[in-house]
C-alpha positions in Angstrom: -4.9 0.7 -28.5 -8.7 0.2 -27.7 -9.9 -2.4 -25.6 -11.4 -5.9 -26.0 -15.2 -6.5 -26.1 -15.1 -7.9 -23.0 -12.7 -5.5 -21.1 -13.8 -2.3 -19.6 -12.4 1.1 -18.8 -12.8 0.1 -14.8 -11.3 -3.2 -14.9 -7.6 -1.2 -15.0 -6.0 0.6 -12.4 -2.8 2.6 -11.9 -0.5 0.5 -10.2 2.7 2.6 -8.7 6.3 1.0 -9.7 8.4 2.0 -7.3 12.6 2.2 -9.6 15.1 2.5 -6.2 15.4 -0.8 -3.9 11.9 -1.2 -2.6 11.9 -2.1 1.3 10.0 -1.2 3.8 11.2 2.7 4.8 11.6 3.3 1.2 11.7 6.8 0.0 8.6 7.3 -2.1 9.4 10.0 -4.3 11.1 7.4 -7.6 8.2 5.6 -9.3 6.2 5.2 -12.6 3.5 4.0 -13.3 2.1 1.3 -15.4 -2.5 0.2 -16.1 -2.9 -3.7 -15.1 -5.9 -5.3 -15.4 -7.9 -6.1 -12.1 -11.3 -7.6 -13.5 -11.3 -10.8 -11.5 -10.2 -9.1 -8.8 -13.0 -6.0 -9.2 -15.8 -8.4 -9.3 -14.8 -9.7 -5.7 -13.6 -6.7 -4.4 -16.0 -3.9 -6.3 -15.1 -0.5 -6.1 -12.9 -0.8 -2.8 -9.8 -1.1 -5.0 -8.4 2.7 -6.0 -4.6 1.8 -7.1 -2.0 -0.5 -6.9 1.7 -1.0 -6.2 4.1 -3.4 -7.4 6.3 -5.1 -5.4 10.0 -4.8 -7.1 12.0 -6.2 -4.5 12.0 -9.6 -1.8 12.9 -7.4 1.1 9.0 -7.5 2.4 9.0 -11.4 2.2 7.7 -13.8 3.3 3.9 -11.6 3.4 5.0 -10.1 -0.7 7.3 -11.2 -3.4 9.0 -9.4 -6.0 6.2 -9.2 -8.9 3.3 -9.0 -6.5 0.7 -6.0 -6.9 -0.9 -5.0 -4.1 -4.3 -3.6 -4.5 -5.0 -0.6 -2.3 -7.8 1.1 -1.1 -7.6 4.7 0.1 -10.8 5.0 2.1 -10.6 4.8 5.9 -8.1 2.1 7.5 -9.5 -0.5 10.2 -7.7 -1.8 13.3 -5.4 -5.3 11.9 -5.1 -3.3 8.4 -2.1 -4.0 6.7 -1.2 0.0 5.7 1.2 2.1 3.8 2.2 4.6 5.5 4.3 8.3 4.5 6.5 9.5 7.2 6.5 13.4 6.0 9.2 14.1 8.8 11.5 11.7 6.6 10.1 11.3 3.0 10.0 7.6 3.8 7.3 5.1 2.7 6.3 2.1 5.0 3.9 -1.3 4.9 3.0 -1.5 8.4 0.0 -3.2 10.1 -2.1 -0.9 11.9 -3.6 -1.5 15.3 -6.2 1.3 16.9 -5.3 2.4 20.5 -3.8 5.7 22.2 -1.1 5.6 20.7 -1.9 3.7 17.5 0.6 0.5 16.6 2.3 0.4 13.2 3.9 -2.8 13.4 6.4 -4.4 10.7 4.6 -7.1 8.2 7.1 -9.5 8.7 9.0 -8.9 11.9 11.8 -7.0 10.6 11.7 -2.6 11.1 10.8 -0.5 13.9 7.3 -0.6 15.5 5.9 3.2 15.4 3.6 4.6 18.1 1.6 7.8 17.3 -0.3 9.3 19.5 -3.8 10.3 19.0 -3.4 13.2 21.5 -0.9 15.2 19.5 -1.7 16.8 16.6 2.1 17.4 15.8 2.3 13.7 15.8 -0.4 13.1 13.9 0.6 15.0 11.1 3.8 13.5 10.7 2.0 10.4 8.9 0.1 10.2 5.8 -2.7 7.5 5.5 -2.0 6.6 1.8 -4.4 3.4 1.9 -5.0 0.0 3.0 -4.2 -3.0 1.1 -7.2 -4.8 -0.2 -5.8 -8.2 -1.6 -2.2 -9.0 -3.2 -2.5 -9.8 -6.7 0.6 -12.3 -7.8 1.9 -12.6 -11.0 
């Protein structure tokens, strides 16, 4: 299947579909993945956008709804960023907003979950969490 005259290779991403019940503290390990097309959304956003995930599930409304993609970029995440995050004590996956301190805040998106503190000081606790990315825009569809 080739692409249009007006479409190029960049304007597509992976975008991450997560098959269990998607909620925040989700394990990550159950997904496939599917190429969308971000053009609009590239010409805003350039090269900052490196994958996506869709949202399969309500249980991170009222910020994303089932259908939304959110457009993620994995270079380094700034203080207010909306992150996902991968507990490797746990295997669990989690959308948290990140706020810089000693310790660090990941707070829930929308007021439901456990706030995490992780302290900058300990390297045990720092390598608990993987950094996956921050996310960019939502894309709804």
């Amino acid at each position: 299947e080739g692409l249009a005259p007006d479409e190029k290779e960049s304007d597509y991403i992976t975008v991450l579909v997560p098959t269990g019940n998607m909620a925040d503290g989700m394990v990550y390990d159950s997904c496939y993945t599917e190429k969308v097309n971000i053009a609009p959304y590239r010409k805003r956003y350039s090269d900052l956008i490196d994958i996506g995930i869709r949202i399969t599930s309500n249980h991170l409304h009222p910020v994303y709804h089932r259908g939304d993609i959110i457009l993620i970029s994995q270079q380094i995440i700034r203080d207010g960023d909306i992150g996902i995050f991968l507990d490797k004590s746990t295997g669990l996956a989690y959308v948290r907003k990140f706020y810089q301190g000693n310790p660090c805040r990941l707070e829930p998106i929308n007021g439901y979950g456990k706030t995490f503190y992780v302290d900058g000081n300990d390297s045990s606790d720092m390598d608990r969490w993987i950094k996956f990315g921050y996310v960019v825009t939502k894309m709804r569809t």
